[in-house]
N, CA, C and O atoms as a Tripos MOL2 file, in Angstrom:
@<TRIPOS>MOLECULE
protein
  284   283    71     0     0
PROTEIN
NO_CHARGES

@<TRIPOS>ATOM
      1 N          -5.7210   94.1350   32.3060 N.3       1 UNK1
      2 CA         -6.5000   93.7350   31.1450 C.3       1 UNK1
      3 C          -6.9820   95.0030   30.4370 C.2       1 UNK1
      4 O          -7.6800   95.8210   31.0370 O.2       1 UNK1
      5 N          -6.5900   95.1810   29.0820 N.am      2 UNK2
      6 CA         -7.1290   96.2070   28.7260 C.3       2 UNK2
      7 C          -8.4580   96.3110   28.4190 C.2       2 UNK2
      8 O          -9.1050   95.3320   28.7900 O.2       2 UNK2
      9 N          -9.1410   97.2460   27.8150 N.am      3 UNK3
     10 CA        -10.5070   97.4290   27.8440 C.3       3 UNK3
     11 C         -11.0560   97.0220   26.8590 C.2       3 UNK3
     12 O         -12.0740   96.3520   27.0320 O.2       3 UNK3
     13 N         -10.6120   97.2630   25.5680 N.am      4 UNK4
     14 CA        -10.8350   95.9680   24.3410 C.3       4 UNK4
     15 C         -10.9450   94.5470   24.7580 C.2       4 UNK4
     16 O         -11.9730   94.0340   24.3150 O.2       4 UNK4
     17 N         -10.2350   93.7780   25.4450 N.am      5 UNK5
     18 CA        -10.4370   92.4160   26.3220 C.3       5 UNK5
     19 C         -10.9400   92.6100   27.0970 C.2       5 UNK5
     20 O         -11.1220   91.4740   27.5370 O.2       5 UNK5
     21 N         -11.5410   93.4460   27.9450 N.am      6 UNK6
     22 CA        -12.3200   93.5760   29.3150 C.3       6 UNK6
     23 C         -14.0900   93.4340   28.2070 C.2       6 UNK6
     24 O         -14.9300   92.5380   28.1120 O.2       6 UNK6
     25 N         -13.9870   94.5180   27.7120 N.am      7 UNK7
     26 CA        -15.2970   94.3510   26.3910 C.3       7 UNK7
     27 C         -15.9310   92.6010   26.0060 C.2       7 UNK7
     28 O         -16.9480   91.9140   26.1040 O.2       7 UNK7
     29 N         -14.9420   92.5610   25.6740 N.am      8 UNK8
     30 CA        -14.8270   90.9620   24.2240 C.3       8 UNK8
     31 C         -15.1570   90.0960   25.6460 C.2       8 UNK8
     32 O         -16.2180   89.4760   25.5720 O.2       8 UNK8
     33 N         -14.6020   89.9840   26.6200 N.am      9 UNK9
     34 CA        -14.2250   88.7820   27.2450 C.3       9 UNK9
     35 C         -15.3130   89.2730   28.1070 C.2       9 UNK9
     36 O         -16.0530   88.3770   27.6980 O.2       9 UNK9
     37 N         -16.2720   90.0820   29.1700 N.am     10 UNK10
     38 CA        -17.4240   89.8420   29.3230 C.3      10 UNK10
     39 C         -18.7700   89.4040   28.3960 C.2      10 UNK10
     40 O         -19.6460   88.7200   28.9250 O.2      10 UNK10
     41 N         -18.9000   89.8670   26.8730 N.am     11 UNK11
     42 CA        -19.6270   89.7660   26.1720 C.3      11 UNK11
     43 C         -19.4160   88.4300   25.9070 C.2      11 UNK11
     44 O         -20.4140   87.7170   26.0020 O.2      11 UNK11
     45 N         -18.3380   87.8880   25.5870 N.am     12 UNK12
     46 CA        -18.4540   86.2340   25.6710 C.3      12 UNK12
     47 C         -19.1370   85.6490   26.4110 C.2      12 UNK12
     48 O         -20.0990   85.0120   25.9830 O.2      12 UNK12
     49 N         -18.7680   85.7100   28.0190 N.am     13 UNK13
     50 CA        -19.0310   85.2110   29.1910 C.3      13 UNK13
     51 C         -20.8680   85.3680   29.3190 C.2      13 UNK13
     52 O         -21.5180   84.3670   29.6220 O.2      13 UNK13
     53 N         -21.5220   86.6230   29.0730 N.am     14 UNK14
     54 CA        -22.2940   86.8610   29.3160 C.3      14 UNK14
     55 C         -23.3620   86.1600   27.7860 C.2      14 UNK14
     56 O         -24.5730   85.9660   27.8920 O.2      14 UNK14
     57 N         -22.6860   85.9290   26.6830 N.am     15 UNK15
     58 CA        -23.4950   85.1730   26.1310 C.3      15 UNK15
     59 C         -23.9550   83.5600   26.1500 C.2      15 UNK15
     60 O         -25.0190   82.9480   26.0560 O.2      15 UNK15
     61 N         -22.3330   83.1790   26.3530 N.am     16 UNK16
     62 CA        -22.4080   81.6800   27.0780 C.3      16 UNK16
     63 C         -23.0890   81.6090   27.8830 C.2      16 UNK16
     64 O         -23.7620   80.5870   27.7420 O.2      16 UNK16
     65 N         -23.5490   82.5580   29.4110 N.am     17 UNK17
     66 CA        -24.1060   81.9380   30.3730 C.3      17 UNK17
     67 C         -25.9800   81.9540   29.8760 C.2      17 UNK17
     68 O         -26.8340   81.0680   29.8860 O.2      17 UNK17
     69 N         -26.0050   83.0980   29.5670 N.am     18 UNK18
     70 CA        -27.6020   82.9480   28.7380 C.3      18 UNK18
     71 C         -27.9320   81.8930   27.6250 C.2      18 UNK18
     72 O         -29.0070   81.3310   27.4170 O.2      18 UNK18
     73 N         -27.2060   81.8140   27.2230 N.am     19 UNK19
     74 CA        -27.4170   80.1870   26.0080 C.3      19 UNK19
     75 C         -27.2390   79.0370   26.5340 C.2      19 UNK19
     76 O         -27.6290   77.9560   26.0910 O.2      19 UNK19
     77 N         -26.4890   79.2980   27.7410 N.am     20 UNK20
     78 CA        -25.8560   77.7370   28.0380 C.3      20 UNK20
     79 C         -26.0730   77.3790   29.7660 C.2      20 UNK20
     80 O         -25.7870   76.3340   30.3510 O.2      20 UNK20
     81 N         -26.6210   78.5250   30.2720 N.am     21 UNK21
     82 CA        -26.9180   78.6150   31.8270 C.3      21 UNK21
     83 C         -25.6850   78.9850   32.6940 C.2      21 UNK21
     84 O         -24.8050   79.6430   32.1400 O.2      21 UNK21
     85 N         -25.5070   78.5870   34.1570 N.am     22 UNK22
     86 CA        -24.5960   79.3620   34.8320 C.3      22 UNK22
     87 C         -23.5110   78.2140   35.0790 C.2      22 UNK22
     88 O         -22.5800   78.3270   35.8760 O.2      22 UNK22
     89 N         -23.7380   77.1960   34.3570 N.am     23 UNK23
     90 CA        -22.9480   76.0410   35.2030 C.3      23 UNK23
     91 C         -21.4680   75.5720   33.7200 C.2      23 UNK23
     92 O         -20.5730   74.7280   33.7100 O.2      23 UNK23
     93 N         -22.0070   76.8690   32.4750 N.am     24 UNK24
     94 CA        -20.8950   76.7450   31.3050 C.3      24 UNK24
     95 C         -19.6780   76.7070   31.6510 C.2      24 UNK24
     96 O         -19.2010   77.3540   32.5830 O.2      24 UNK24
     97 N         -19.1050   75.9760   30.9560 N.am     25 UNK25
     98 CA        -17.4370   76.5480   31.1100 C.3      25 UNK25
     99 C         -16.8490   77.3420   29.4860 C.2      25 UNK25
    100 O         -17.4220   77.2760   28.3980 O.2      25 UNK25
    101 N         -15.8590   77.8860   29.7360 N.am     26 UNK26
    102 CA        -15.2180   78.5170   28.4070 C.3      26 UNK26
    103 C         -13.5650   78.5240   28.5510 C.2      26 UNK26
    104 O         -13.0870   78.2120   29.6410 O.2      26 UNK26
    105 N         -12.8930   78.7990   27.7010 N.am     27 UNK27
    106 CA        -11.0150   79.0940   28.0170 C.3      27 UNK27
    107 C         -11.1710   80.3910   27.2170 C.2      27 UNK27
    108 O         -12.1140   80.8480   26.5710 O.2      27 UNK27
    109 N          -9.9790   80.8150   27.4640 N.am     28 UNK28
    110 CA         -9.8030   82.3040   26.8470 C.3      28 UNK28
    111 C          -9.8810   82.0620   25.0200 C.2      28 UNK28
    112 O         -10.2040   83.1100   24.4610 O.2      28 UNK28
    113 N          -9.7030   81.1820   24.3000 N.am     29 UNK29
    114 CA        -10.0420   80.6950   23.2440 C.3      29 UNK29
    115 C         -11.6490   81.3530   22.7910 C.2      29 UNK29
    116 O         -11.9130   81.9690   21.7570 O.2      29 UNK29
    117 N         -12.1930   81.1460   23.4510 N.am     30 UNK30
    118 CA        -14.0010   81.8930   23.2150 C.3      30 UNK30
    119 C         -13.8290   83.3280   23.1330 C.2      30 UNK30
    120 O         -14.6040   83.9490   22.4060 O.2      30 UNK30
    121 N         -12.8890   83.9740   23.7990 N.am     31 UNK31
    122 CA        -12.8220   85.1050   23.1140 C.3      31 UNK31
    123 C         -12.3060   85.6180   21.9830 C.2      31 UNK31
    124 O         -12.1060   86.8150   21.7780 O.2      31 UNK31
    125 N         -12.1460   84.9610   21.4400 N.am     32 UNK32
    126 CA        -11.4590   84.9260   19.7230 C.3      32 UNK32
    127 C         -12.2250   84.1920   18.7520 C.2      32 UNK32
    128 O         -11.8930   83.9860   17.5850 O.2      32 UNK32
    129 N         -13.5430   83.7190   19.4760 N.am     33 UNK33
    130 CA        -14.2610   82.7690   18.1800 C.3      33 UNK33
    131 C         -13.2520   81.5930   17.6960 C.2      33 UNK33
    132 O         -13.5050   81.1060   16.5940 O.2      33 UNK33
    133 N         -12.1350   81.0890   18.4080 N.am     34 UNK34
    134 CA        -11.3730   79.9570   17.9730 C.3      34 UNK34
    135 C         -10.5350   80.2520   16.9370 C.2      34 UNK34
    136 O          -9.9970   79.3190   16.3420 O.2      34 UNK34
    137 N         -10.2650   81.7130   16.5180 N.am     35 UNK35
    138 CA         -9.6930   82.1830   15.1910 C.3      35 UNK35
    139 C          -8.6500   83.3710   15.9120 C.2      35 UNK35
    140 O          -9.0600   84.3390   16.5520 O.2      35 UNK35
    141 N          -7.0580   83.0120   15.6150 N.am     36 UNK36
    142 CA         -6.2450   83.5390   15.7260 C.3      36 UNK36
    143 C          -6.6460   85.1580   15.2900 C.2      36 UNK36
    144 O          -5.7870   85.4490   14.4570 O.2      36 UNK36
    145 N          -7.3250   86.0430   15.4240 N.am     37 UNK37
    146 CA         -7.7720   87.1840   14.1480 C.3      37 UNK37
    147 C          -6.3930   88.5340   14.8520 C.2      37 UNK37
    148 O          -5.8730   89.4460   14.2100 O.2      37 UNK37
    149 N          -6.1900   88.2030   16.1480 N.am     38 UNK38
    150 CA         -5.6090   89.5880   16.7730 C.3      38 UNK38
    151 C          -4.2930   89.0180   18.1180 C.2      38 UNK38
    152 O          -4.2610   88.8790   19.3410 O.2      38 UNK38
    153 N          -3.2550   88.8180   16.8020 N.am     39 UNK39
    154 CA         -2.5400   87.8750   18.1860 C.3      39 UNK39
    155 C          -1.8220   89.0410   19.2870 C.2      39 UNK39
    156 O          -2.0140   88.8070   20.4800 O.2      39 UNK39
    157 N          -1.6090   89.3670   19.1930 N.am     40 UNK40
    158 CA         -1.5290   90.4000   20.4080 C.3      40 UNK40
    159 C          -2.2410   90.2050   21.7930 C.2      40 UNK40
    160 O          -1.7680   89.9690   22.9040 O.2      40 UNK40
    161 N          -4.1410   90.4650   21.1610 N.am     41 UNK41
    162 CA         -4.5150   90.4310   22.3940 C.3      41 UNK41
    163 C          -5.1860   89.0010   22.9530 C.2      41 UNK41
    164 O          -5.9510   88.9260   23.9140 O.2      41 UNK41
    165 N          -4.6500   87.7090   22.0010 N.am     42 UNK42
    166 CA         -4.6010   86.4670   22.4260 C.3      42 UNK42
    167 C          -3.6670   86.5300   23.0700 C.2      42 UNK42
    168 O          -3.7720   86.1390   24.2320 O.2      42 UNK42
    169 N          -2.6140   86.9470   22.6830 N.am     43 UNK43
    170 CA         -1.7220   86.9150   24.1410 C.3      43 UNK43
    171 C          -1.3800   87.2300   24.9770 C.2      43 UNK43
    172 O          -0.4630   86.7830   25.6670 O.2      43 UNK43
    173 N          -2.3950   88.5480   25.2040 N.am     44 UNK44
    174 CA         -3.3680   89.3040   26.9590 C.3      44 UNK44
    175 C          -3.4930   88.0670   27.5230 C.2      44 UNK44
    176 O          -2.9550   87.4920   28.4690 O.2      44 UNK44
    177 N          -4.6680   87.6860   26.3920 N.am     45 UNK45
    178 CA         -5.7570   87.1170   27.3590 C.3      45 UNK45
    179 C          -5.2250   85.6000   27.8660 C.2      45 UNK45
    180 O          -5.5680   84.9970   28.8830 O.2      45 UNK45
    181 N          -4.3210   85.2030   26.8750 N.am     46 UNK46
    182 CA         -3.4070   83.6490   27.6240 C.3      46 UNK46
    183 C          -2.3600   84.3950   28.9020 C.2      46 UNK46
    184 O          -2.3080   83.6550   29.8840 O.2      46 UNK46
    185 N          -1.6870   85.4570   29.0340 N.am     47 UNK47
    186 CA         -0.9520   86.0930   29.8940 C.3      47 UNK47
    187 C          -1.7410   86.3180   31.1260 C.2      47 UNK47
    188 O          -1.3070   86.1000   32.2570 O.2      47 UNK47
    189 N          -3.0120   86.8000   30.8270 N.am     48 UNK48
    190 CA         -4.1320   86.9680   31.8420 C.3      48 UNK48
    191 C          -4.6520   85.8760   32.6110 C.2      48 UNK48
    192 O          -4.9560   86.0420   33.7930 O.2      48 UNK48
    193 N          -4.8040   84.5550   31.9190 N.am     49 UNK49
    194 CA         -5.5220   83.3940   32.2340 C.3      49 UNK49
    195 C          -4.9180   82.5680   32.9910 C.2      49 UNK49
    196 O          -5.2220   82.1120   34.0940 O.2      49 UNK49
    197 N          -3.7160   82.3450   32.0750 N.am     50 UNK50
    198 CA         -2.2550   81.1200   32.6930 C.3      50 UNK50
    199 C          -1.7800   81.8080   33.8610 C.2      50 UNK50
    200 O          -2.1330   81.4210   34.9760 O.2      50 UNK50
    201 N          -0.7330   83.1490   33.6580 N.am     51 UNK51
    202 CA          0.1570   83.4030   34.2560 C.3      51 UNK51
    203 C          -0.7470   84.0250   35.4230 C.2      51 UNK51
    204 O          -0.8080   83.5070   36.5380 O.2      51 UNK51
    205 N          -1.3340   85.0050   35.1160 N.am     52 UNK52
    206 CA         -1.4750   85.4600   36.5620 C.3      52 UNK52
    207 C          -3.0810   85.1560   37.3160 C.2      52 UNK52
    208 O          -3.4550   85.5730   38.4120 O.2      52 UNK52
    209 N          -3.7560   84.4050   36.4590 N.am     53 UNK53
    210 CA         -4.6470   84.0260   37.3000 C.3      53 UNK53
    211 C          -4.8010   81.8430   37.8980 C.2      53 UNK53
    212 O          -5.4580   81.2230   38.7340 O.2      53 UNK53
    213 N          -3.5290   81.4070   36.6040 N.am     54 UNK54
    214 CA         -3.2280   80.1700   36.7980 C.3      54 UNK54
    215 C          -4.3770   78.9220   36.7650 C.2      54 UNK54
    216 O          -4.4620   77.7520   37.1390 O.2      54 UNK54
    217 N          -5.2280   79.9670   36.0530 N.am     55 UNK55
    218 CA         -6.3190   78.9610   35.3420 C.3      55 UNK55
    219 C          -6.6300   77.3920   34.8640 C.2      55 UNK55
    220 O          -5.9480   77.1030   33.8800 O.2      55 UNK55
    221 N          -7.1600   76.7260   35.1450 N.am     56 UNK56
    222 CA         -7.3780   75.4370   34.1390 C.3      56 UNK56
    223 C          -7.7720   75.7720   32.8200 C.2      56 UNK56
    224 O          -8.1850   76.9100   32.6000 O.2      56 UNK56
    225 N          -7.7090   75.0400   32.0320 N.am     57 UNK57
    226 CA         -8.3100   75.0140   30.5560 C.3      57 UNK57
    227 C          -9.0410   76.0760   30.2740 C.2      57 UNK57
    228 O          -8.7810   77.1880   29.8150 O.2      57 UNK57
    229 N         -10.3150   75.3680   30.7440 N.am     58 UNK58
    230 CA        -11.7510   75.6640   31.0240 C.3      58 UNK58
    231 C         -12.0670   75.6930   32.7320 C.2      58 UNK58
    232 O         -11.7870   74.8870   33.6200 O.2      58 UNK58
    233 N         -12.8340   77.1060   32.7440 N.am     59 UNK59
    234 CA        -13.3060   77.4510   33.6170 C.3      59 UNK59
    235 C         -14.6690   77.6250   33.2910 C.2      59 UNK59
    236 O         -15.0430   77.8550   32.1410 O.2      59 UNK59
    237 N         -15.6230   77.4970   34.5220 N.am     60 UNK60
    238 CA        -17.1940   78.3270   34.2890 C.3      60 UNK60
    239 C         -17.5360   79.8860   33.6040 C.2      60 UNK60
    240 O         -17.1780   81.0000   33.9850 O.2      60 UNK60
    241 N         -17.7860   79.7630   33.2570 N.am     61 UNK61
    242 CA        -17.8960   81.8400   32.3230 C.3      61 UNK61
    243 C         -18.2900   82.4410   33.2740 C.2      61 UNK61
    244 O         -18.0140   83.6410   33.2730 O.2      61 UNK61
    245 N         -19.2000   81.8140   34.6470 N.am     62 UNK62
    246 CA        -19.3180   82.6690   35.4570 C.3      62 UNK62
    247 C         -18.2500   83.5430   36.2950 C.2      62 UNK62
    248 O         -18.2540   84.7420   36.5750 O.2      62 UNK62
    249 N         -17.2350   82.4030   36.6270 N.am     63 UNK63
    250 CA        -16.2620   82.6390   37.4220 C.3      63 UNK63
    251 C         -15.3910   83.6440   36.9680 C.2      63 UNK63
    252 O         -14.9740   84.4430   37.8060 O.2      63 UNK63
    253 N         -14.9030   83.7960   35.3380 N.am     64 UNK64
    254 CA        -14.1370   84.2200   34.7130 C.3      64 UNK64
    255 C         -14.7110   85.7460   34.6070 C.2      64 UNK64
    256 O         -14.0170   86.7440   34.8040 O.2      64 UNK64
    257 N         -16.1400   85.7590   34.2520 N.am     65 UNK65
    258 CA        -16.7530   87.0420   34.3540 C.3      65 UNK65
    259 C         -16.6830   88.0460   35.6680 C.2      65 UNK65
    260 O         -16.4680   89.2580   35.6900 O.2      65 UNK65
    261 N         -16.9600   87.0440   36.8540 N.am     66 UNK66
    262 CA        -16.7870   87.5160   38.1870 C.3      66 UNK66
    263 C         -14.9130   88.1460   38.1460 C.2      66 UNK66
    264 O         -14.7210   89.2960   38.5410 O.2      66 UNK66
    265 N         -13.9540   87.4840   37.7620 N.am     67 UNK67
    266 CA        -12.6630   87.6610   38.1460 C.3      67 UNK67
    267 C         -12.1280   89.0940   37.1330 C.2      67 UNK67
    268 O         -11.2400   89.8720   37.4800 O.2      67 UNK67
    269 N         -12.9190   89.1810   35.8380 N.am     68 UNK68
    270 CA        -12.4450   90.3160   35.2640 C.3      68 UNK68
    271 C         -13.8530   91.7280   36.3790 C.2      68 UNK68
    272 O         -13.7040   92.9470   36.4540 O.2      68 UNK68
    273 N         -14.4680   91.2820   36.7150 N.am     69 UNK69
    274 CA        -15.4220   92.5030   37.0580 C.3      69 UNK69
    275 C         -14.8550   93.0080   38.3760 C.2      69 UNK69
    276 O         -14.8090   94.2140   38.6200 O.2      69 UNK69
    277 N         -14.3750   91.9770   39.3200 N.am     70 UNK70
    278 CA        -13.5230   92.8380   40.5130 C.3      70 UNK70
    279 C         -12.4900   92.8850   40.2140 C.2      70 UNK70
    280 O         -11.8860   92.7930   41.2830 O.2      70 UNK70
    281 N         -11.6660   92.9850   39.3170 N.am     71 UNK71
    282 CA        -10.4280   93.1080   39.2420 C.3      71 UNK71
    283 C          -9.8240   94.7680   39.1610 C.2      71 UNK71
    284 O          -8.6150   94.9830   39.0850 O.2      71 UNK71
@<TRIPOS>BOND
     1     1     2 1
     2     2     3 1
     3     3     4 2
     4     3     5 am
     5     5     6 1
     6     6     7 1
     7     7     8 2
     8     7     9 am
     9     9    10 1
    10    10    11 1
    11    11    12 2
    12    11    13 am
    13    13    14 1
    14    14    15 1
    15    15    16 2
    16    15    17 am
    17    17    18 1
    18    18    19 1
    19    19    20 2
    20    19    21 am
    21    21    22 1
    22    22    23 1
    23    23    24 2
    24    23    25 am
    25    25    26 1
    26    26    27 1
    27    27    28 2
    28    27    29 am
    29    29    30 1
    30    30    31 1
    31    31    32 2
    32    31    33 am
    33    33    34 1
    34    34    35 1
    35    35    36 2
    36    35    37 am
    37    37    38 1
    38    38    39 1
    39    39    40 2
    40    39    41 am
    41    41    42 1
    42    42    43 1
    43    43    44 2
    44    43    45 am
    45    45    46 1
    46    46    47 1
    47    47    48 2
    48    47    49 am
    49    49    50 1
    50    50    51 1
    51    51    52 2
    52    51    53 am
    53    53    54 1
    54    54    55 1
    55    55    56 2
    56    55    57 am
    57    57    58 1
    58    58    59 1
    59    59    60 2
    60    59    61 am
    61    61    62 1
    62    62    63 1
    63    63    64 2
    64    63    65 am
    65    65    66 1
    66    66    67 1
    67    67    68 2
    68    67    69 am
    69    69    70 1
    70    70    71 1
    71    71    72 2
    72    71    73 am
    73    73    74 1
    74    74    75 1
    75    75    76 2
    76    75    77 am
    77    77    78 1
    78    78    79 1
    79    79    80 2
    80    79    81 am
    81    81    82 1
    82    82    83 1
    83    83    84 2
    84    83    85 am
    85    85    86 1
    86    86    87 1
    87    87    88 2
    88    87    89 am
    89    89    90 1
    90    90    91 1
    91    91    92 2
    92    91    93 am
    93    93    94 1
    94    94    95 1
    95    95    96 2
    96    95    97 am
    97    97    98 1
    98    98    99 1
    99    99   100 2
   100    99   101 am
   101   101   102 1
   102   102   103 1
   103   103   104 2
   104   103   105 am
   105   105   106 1
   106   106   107 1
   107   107   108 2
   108   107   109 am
   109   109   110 1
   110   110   111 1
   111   111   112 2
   112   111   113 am
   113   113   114 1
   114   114   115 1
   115   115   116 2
   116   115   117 am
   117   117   118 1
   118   118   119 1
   119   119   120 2
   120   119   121 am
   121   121   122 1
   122   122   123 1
   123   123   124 2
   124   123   125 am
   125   125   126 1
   126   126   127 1
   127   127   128 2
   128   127   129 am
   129   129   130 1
   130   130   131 1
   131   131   132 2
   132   131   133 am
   133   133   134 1
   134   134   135 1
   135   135   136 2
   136   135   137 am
   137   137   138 1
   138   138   139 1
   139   139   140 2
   140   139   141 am
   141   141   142 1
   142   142   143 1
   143   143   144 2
   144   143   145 am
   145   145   146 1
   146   146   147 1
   147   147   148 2
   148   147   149 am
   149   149   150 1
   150   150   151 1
   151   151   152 2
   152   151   153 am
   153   153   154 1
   154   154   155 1
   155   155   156 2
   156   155   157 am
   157   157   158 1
   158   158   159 1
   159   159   160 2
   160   159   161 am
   161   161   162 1
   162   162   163 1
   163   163   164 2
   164   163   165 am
   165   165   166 1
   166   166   167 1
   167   167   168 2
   168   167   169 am
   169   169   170 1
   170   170   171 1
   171   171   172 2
   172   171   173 am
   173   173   174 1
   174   174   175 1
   175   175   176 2
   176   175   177 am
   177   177   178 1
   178   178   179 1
   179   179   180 2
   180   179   181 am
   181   181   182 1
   182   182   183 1
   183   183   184 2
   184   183   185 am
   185   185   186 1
   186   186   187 1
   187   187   188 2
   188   187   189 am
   189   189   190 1
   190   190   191 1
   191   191   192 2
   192   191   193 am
   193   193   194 1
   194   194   195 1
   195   195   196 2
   196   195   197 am
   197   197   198 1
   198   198   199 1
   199   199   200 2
   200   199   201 am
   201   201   202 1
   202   202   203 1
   203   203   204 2
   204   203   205 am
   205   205   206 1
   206   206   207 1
   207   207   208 2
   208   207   209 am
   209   209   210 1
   210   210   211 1
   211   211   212 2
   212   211   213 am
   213   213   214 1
   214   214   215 1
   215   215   216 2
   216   215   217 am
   217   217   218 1
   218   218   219 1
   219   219   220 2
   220   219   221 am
   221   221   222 1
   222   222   223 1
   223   223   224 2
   224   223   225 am
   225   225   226 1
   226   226   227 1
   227   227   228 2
   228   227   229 am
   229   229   230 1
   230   230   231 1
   231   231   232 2
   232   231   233 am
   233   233   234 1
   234   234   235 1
   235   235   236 2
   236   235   237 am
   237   237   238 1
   238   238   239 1
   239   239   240 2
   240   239   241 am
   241   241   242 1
   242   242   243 1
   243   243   244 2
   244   243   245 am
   245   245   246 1
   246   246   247 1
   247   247   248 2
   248   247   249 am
   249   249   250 1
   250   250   251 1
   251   251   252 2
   252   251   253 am
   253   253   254 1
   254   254   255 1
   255   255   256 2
   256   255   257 am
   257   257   258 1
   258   258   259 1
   259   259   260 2
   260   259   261 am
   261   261   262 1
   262   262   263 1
   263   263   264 2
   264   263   265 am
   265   265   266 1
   266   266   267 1
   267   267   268 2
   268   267   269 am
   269   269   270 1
   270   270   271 1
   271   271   272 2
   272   271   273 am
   273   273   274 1
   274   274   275 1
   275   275   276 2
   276   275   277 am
   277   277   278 1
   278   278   279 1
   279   279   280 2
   280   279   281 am
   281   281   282 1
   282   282   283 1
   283   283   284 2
@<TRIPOS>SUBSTRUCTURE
     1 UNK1         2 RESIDUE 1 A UNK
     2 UNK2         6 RESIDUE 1 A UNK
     3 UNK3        10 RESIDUE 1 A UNK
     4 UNK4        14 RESIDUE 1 A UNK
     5 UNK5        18 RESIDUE 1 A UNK
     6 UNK6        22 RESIDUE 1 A UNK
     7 UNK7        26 RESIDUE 1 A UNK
     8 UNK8        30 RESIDUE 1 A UNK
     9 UNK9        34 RESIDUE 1 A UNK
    10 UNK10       38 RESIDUE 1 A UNK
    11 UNK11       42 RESIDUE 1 A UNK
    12 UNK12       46 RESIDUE 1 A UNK
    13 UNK13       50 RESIDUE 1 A UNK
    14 UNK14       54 RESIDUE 1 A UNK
    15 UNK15       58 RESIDUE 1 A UNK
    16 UNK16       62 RESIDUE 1 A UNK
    17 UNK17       66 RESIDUE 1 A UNK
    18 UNK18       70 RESIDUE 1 A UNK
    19 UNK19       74 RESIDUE 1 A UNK
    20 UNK20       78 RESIDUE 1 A UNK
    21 UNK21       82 RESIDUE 1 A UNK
    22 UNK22       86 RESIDUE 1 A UNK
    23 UNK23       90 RESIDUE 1 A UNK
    24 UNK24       94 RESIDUE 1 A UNK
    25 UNK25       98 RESIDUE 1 A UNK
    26 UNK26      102 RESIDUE 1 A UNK
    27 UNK27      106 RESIDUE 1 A UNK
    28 UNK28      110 RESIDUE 1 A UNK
    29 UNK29      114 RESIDUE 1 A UNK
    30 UNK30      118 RESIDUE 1 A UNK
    31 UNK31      122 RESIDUE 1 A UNK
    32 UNK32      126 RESIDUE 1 A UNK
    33 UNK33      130 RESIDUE 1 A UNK
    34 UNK34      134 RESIDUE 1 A UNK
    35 UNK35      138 RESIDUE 1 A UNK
    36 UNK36      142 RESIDUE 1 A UNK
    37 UNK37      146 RESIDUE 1 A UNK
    38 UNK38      150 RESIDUE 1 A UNK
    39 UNK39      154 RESIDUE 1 A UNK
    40 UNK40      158 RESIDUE 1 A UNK
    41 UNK41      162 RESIDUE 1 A UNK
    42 UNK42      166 RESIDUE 1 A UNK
    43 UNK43      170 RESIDUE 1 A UNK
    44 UNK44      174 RESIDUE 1 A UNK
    45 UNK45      178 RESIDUE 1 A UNK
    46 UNK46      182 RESIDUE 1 A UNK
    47 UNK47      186 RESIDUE 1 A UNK
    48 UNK48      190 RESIDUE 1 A UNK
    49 UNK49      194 RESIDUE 1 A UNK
    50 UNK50      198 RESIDUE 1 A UNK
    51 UNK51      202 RESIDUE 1 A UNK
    52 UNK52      206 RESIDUE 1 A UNK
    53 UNK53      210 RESIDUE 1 A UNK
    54 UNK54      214 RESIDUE 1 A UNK
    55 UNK55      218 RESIDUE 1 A UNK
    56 UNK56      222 RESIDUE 1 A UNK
    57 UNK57      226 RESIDUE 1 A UNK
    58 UNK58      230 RESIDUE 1 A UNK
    59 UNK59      234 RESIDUE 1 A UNK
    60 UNK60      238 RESIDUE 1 A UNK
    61 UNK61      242 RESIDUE 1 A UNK
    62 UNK62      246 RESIDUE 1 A UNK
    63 UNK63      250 RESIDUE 1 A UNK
    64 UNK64      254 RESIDUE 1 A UNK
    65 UNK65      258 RESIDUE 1 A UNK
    66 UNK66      262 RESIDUE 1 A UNK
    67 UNK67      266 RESIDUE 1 A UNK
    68 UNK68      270 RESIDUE 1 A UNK
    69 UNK69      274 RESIDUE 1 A UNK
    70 UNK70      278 RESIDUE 1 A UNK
    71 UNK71      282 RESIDUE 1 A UNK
């Protein structure tokens, strides 16, 4: 995961769980604000999600935060 998506995709995680508590879920979609803006690294972060971590939809932001921080 590069560090531009390592950035974006904790700052998501970490705003969802403060607005929304620890029990949120999110898909890699929240890191894009729902707006195609940078397809490239939408398709990190679907490469990241699907393929090698084999994700559901939606996961908790906690979990997702935890899986990019030990990674």
């Amino acid at each position: 995961m590069t560090k531009e998506l390592k950035e974006r995709a904790l700052a998501v995680c970490a705003d969802k769980i403060e607005k929304k508590g620890t029990n949120v879920g999110i898909s890699f979609y929240a890191f894009f604000q729902n707006k195609n803006d940078c397809p490239p690294l939408l398709m990190e972060a679907a490469t990241w999600w699907i393929q090698k971590h084999k994700l559901d939809h939606f996961e908790k932001a906690v979990k997702i935060k935890n899986l990019i921080l030990f990674e």
